[in-house]
C-alpha positions in Angstrom: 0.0 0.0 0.0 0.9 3.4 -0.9 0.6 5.2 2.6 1.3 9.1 2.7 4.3 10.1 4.8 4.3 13.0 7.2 7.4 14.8 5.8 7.8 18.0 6.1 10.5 20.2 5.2 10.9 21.9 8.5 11.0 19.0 10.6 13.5 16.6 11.2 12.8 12.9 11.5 15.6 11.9 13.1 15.7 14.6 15.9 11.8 13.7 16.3 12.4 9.8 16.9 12.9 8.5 20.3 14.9 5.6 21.1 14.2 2.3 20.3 12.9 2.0 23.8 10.4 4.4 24.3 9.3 4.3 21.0 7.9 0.6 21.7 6.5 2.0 24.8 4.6 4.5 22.5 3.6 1.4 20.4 2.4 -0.3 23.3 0.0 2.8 24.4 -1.5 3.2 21.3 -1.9 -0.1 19.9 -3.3 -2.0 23.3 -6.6 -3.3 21.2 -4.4 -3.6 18.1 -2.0 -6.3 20.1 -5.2 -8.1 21.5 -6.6 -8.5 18.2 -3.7 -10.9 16.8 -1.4 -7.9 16.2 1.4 -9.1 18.2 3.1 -11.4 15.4 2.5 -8.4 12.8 4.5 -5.8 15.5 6.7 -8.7 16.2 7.6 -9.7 12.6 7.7 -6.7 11.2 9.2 -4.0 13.9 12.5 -5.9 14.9 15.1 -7.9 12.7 14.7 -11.1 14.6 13.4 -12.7 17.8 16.8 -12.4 19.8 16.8 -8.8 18.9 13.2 -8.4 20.6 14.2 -10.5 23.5 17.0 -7.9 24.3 14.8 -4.8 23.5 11.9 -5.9 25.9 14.6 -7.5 28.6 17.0 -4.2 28.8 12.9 -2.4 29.1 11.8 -4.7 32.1 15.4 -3.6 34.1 14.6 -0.2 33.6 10.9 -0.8 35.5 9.4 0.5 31.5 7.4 -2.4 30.9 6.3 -5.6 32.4 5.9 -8.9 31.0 3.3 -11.2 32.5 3.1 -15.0 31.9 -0.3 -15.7 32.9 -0.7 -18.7 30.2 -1.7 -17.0 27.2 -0.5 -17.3 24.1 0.0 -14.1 23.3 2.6 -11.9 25.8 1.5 -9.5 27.6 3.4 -6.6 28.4 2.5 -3.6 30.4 3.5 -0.3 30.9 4.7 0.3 34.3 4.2 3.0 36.6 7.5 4.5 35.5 7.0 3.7 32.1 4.3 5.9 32.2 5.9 8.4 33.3 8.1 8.7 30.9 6.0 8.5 28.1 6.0 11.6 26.1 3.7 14.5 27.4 1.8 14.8 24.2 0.3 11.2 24.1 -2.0 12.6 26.6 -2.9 15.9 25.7 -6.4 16.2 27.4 -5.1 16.1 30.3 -3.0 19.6 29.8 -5.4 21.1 28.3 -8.4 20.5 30.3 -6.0 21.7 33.5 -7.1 24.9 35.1 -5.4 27.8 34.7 -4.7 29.8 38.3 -3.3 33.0 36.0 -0.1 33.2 37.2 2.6 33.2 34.8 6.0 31.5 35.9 9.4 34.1 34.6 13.0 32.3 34.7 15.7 34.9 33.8 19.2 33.8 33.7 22.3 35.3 33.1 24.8 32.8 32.4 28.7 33.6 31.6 30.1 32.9 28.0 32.4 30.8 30.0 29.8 28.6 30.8 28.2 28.5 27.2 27.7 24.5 27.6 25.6 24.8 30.9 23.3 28.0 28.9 23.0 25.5 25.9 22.1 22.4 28.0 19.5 24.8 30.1 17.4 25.9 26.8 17.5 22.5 25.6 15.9 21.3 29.3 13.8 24.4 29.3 12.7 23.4 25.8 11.6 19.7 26.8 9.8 21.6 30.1 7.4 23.2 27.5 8.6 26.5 28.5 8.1 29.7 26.2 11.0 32.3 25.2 10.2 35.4 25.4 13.7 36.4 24.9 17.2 34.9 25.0 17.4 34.5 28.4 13.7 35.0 29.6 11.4 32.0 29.4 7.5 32.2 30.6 4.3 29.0 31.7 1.6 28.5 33.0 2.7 25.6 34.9 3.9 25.9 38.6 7.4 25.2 38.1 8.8 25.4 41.6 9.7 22.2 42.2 11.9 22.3 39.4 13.6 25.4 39.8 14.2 24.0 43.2 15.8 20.8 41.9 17.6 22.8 39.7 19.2 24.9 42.0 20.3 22.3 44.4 21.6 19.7 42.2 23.0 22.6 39.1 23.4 25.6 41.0 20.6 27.3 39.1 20.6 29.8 41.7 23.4 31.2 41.0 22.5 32.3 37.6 18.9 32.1 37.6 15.2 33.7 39.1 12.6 32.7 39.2 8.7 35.1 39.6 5.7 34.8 39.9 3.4 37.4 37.9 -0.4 38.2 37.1 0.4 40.0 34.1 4.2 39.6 32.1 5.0 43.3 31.2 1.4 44.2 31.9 0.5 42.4 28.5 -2.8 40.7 28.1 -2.5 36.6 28.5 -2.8 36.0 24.7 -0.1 38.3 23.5 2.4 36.2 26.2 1.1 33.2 24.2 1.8 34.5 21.0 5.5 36.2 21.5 6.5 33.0 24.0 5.3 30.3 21.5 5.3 29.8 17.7 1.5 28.8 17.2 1.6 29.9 13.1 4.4 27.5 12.8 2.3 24.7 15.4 -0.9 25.3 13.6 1.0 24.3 10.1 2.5 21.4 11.5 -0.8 20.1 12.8 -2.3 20.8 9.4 0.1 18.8 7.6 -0.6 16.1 10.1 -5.0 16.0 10.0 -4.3 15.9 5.8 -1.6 13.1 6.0 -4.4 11.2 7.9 -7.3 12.1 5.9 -5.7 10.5 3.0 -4.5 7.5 4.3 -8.1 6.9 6.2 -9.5 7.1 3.1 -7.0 4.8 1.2 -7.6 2.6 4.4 -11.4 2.6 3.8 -10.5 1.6 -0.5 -8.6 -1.4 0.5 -8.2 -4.4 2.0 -4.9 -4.4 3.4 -2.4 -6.8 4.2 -0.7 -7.4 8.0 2.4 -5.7 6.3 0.2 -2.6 5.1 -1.1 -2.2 8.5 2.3 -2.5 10.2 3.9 0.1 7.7 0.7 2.3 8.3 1.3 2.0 12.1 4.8 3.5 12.1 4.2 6.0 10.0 1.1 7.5 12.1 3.4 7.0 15.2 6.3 9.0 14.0 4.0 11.9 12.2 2.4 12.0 15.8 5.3 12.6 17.1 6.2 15.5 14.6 2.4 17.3 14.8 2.5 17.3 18.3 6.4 17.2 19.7 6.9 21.1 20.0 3.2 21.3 20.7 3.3 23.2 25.0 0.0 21.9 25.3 -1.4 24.9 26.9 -4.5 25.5 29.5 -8.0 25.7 26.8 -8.1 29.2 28.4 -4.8 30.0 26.9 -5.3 28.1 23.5 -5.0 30.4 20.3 -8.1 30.4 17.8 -6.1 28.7 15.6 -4.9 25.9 17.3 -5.5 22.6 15.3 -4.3 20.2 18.2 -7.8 18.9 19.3 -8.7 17.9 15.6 -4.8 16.3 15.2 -5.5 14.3 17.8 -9.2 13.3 16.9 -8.2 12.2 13.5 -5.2 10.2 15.0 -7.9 7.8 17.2 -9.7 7.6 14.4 -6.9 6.5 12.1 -6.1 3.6 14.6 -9.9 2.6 15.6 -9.8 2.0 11.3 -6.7 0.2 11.6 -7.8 -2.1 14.8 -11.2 -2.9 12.2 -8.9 -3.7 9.2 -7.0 -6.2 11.6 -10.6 -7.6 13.2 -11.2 -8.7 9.6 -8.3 -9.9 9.0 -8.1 -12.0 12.3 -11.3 -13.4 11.9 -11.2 -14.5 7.9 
């Protein structure tokens, strides 16, 4: 099957990617009614070279507490994200959860001033500050919504963040109203194309899902694909409060079409399971 790819000429595959690790964790999530419906032997078969190479991937998971795998008898493994494995899943594979979150109005500022000296610790920080889902509003000031304490705190005792670093809290940021914060702190116009690319890329392949019969391997390809251009629609996405949310954010609808791309999927391989 023909699938359409997410690709897009501003974002980078391979700096999108997660491990090998977490990216079967992300499998796992997604795909729990997929596996249960025969889909095991497809993910097997198709998303590692050989059985040896699973056995190490799913071993080296358990020793990190990611996964668990239960023998209860069944044929089919089960295997389980763990408390920690959940944790460690990537923000965005829950989304609701951020933006139904009420918003108390207060907006979090850390300003730093870090020596050139220390250009590696500065570089590591926005990188860190990045992941956090934080906003720049300039070089070296970077705005949420999110009560951040702890981390600053964590940050200062372990890094010495307080020696470089403040953090405030503040009703209004320069006295601006709430949506012009969102606009200069996060790049929405670039999100909102991003997520646009994303609900067309599944449109299409829904409806070449929907012309077809497709083969385990179709389905398997199809599966990676939607993973990865999840990742890319949503991976710089900050997941903002609804109350914050610009008029043009698309993220509600990328996710809708996503569940429905893999409830199409699970139907393809009922049929398939039961022919």
């Amino acid at each position: 099957m023909d699938w359409i790819s997410f690709h897009h000429p501003d974002v980078s595959w391979p700096v999108v990617r997660r491990r090998a690790g977490v990216e079967f964790m992300e499998l796992l999530e997604l795909t729990s009614l997929f596996l249960s419906r025969g889909g095991w032997g497809l993910i097997n078969r198709n998303c590692y070279p050989n059985k040896a190479a699973y056995q190490n991937a799913t071993s080296r998971l358990r020793k990190n507490g990611l996964i668990i795998h239960r023998n209860d008898g069944a044929e089919t493994p089960k295997l389980v994200l763990s408390d920690t494995g959940r944790q460690l899943m990537p923000f965005y594979f829950d989304p609701e959860k951020y933006w139904n979150k009420k918003w108390n109005g207060i907006w979090y500022l850390m300003m730093y001033d870090i020596p050139e000296v220390d250009k590696r610790y500065r570089n590591v920080l926005r990188k860190f500050l990045k992941r956090m889902r934080m906003g720049c509003l300039q070089k070296s000031v970077w705005v949420t919504p999110r009560d951040i304490r702890p981390d600053f705190d964590d940050l200062a005792k372990a890094a010495s963040l307080d020696g470089f670093a403040y953090l405030f809290e503040a009703r209004t940021v320069l006295g601006l109203p709430s949506g012009r914060v969102v606009e200069d702190a996060w790049n929405f116009d670039r999100l909102f194309l991003l997520q646009q690319h994303y609900c067309r890329m599944a449109e299409i392949n829904m409806e070449r899902l929907l012309d077809a019969q497709c083969s385990e391997e179709d389905l398997s390809q199809l599966i990676r694909l939607a993973v990865d251009a999840y990742h890319s629609a949503f991976c710089e996405d900050p997941l903002l409060p609804n109350v914050l949310l610009p008029t043009n954010y698309l993220g509600r609808e990328a996710l809708l079409q996503h569940r429905k791309l893999f409830k199409l999927i699970d139907d393809q391989l009922t049929a398939l399971s039961s022919s």
